[in-house]
Every structure is written in structure tokens, then in C-alpha cells.
C-alpha positions, -999 to 999 in steps of 0.1 A, spaced: 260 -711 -700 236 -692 -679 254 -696 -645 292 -687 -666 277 -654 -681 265 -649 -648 294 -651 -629 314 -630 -656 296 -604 -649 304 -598 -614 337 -606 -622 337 -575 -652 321 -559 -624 344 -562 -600 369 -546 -623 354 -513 -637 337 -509 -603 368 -489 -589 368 -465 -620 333 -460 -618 324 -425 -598 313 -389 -591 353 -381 -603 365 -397 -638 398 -414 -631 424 -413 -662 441 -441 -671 470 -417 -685 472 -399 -649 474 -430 -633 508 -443 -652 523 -412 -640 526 -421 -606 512 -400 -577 483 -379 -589 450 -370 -578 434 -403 -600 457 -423 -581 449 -408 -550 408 -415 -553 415 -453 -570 442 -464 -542 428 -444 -510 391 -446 -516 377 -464 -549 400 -502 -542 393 -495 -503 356 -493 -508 350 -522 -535 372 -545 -509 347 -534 -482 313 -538 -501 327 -573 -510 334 -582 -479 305 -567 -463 283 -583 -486 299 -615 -479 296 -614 -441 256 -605 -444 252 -632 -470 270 -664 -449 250 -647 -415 218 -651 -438 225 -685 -448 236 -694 -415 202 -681 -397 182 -699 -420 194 -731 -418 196 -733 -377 160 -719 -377 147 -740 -406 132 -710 -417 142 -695 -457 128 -656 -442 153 -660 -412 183 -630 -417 198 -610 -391 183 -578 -403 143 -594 -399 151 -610 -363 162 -575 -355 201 -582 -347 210 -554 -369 184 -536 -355 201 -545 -318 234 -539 -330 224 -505 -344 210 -492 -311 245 -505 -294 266 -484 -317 239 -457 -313 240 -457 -272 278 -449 -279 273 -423 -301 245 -406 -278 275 -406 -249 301 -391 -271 324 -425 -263 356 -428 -282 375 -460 -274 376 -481 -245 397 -510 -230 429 -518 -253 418 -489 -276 385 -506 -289 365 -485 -303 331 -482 -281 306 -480 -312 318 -512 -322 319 -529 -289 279 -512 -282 271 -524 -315 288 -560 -310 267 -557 -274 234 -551 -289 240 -581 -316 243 -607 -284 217 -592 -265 199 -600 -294 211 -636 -300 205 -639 -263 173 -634 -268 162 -650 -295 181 -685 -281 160 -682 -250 127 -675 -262 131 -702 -293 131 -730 -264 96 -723 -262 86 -732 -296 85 -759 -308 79 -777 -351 56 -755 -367 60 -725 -342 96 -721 -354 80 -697 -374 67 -675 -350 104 -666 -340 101 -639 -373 76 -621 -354 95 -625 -323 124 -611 -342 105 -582 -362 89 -575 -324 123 -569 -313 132 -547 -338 106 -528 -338 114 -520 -297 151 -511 -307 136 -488 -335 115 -471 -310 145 -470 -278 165 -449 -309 139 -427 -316 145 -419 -277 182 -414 -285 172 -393 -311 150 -374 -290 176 -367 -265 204 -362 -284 217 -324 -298 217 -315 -332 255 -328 -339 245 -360 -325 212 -367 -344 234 -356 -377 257 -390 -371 224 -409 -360 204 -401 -393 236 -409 -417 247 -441 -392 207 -453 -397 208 -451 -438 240 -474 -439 268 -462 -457 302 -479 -476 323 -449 -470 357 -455 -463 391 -442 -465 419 -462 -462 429 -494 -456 422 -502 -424 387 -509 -418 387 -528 -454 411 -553 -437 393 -556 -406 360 -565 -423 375 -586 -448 397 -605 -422 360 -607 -405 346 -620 -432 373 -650 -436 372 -658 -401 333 -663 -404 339 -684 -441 362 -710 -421 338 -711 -388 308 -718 -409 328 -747 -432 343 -759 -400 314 -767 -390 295 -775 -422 285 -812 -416 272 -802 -380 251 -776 -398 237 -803 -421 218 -820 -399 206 -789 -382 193 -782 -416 172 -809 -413 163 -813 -378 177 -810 -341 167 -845 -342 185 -860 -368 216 -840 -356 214 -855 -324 208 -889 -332 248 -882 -355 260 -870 -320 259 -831 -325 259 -809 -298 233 -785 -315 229 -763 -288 268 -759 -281 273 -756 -321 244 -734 -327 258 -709 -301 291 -707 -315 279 -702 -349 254 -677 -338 280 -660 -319 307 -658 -346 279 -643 -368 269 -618 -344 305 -608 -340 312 -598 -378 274 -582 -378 283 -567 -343 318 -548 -363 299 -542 -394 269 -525 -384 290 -505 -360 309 -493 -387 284 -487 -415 251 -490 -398 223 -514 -407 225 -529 -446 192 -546 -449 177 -575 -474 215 -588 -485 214 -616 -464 179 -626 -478 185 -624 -512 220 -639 -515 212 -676 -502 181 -677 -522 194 -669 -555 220 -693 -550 200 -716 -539 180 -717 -572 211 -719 -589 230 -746 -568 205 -766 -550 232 -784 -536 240 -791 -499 250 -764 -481 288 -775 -479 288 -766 -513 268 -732 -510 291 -718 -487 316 -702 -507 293 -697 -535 268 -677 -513 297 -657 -499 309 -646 -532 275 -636 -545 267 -617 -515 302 -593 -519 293 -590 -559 254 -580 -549 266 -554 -525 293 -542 -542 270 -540 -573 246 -521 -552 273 -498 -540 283 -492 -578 249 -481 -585 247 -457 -557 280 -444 -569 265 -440 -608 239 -420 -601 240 -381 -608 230 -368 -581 249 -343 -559 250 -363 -529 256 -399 -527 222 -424 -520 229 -441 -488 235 -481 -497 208 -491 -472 179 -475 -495 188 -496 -523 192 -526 -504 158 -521 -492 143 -514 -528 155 -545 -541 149 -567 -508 118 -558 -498 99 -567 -531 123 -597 -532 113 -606 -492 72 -601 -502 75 -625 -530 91 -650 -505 59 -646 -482 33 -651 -511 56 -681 -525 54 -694 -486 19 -692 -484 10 -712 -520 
């Protein structure tokens, strides 16, 4: 009964999220065809709730992904500092004023994308010199990194002009702000692409689950499947942070909840965890939407008010 009322909720949710706004849409405006209602639901509101979704969704599977190569539940791109890699990328571009590059690519996203396998790079390299229990240290090699990236922005900051630091302060905060259709479609087709990659290779991930080990012993190629996983992930975080800057704490909370509620094999938490990822965000988006306030909260605040509590309790649960 619990789990039902649980997922009609996000299912009501993801119904009266797209009337739910600064600007009351009328139901009565909107049967008359091309009004201003119409305008804000169509062009903005149904744009924005397919992009939390599928934004949610991507940070979610990358989450559940990262913690089960790294045997490791704190393990998220956002605390091994990929966001954080990905976010300098996308900044670098912005500091040079770059519009698009080869076959009209935009250069944030290709920075951002950039900064994301730096990071993977990184991380790869330097787990191959731990080993069982130092798995964990990887977190602090992750939080290290991001830390650095956080201070080579500041520089970018420093150097940049007024106009640029403007873009760097709003790109920093996150935000869901769209219009149109087209980057709703390119997340979400994202998002799909990283759902079949991850189930493609769910049995593989199994045994990773458990140990490098046991997967070998079943004839995995760990380090070849663990690369192309890693890599698909840092793909969609690579496009999404470029796009809406860092969303923090999504891919933490997601898996874990689910978790509790399905401790099944992760097979069967895949499409779960992807779900409940795009309702959290797009509940969190809602929220920031709800408030009365003049001027919209930036999604990555409330991410990080829910997370971060939700990431401390982890630790202490950890530790006992």
C-alpha cells in the first residue's frame, strides 16, 4: 500500500506540475486555442517538467551506476567531482566567449563533456592503486578533485569581466530553465540511451557489484565494461551539466531510497531508480517554482538542502 500511494503521488505530480507557476494558467484560455496560457504550458511549463524528469533520471542511473563499480553506497558523480570537472569544461568555454565548434556542437557542452572524462580519466588511473578496503579512499580522491576544479573556477572567475562572471554565478547554481523543445529531447534521448547501456549491460554489472573477482571468474571484461559504462555516464553528465550546470545530491538520494524500497538486484532497480530520480527532480523543480519569491531559487540549492543532510546521515549510518 505504502510503495502504490507512493508512486501515485509522483504520478499526480507529474500532472499538476505543469500548471503549477509564478503565472496561473486557465483551463478556459487553454480550450481556446493559441493564448498566452497556452503559450507558457506548451513552450515552457511541458518543456521544463520533460527536462527535470529526464535530468533527474540521468543523475540517478549515473549514481547507481558509480556505486555499484566502486562498491561504495557514497559514490555519485557530483562527490567524485565529475560534475565538478564537467562544470569547469563548460566554464573554460564560457571564459573564451566560444559559440560552437566542429559540425555546429556547441563548445560549452563539448568543454563540459571534456572535463567529465578528464575526470573519469582520473579517477580510473588512480583507483588501480587501491586496493579492498582502500576503495574507499577514492571519495576523498574524488572530493580532492573537486575541490581543485572549484578553486581553477574561482580563477576563471577572477579573470573574467562582469558579463562573464554574471553566466558563471547563474551556470554554478544549476538551473531547469528551458524554452522549447529542443534541449528537452536531447536530454531525454540522453537519458534513454544511458537506460539501455546500463540494462545492456546489467548482468556484467552484477558481478561488479560484488567483486572484480567474482566477475572475472563469469568471464567479464571488467575493465573494458567498466570504461564503457563510465564513459556513457560521463557523456549524459558531460551534456547536462553543460547545459544546466552542476545539480548536486540527486544521484545519492535516488538509489538509496529505492534501495530501501526494492532491495532487489540491480536488474530490477534500474528502471525503478530512473523513474524516481526524474519524479525527485522534477518535484524539486516544482518547489522552486511554488515559492513566492520574485525571482526563481536556483534547483541546485534545494538539491543541496535535501542531499546534504541525506549524505551525512549515510556517513554516521557507515560508521555504526
Amino acid at each position: 500500500m505504502l510503495k502504490k500511494s507512493f508512486w501515485l503521488f509522483f504520478f499526480l505530480l507529474l500532472i499538476l506540475s505543469p500548471f503549477i507557476g509564478a503565472v496561473n494558467i486557465s483551463l478556459a484560455e487553454l480550450m481556446q486555442g493559441s493564448t498566452l496560457s497556452s503559450q507558457i504550458l506548451f513552450e515552457l511549463r511541458l518543456p521544463r517538467v520533460l527536462y527535470a524528469f529526464s535530468a533527474g533520471s540521468i543523475l540517478a542511473l549515473s549514481g547507481l551506476l558509480f556505486q555499484t563499480l566502486f562498491r561504495n553506497p557514497l559514490m555519485t558523480p557530483y562527490t567524485l567531482g565529475i560534475s565538478s570537472g564537467a562544470t569547469l569544461g563548460a566554464g573554460i568555454a564560457i571564459k573564451l566567449g566560444l559559440a560552437s565548434l566542429l559540425f555546429g556542437i556547441g563548445a560549452i557542452t563539448l568543454f563540459g563533456f571534456m572535463g567529465a572524462m578528464l575526470t573519469i580519466f582520473l579517477l580510473i588511473y588512480l583507483s588501480g592503486y587501491l586496493q579492498g578496503s582502500q576503495q574507499s579512499s577514492l571519495l576523498l580522491l574524488g572530493i580532492a578533485l573537486s575541490l581543485f576544479y572549484t578553486s581553477a573556477l574561482m580563477v576563471v572567475f577572477y579573470l573574467g569581466d562582469s558579463v562573464q562572471n554574471d553566466m558563471l554565478i547563474r551556470f554554478t547554481m544549476g538551473s531547469l530553465s528551458v524554452i522549447g523543445w529542443q534541449s528537452p529531447i536531447v536530454l531525454s534521448s540522453i537519458a534513454l540511451l544511458l537506460v539501455l547501456g546500463i540494462y545492456l549491460y546489467r548482468f556484467d554489472l552484477q558481478l561488479l557489484g560484488v567483486s572484480q573477482e567474482s566477475a572475472a571468474l563469469k568471464g567479464v571484461n571488467s575493465k573494458k565494461v567498466t570504461f564503457i559504462l563510465l564513459s556513457l555516464s560521463s557523456l549524459a553528465i558531460g551534456i547536462l551539466v553543460s547545459i544546466s550546470g552542476p545539480i548536486g545530491f540527486v544521484g545519492l538520494v535516488a538509489p538509496h531510497i529505492i534501495t530501501k524500497l526494492y532491495p532487489l538486484t540491480i536488474e530490477k532497480r534500474i528502471i525503478k531508480t530512473a523513474l524516481f530520480g526524474g519524479f525527485f527532480l522534477l518535484l524539486c523543480d516544482t518547489i522552486t517554482r511554488a515559492l513566492p519569491s520574485q525571482s526563481e531559487l536556483p534547483i541546485g540549492i534545494v538539491t543541496a538542502l535535501i542531499g546534504a543532510p541525506f549524505f551525512i546521515y549515510l556517513i554516521i549510518t557507515r560508521m555504526r
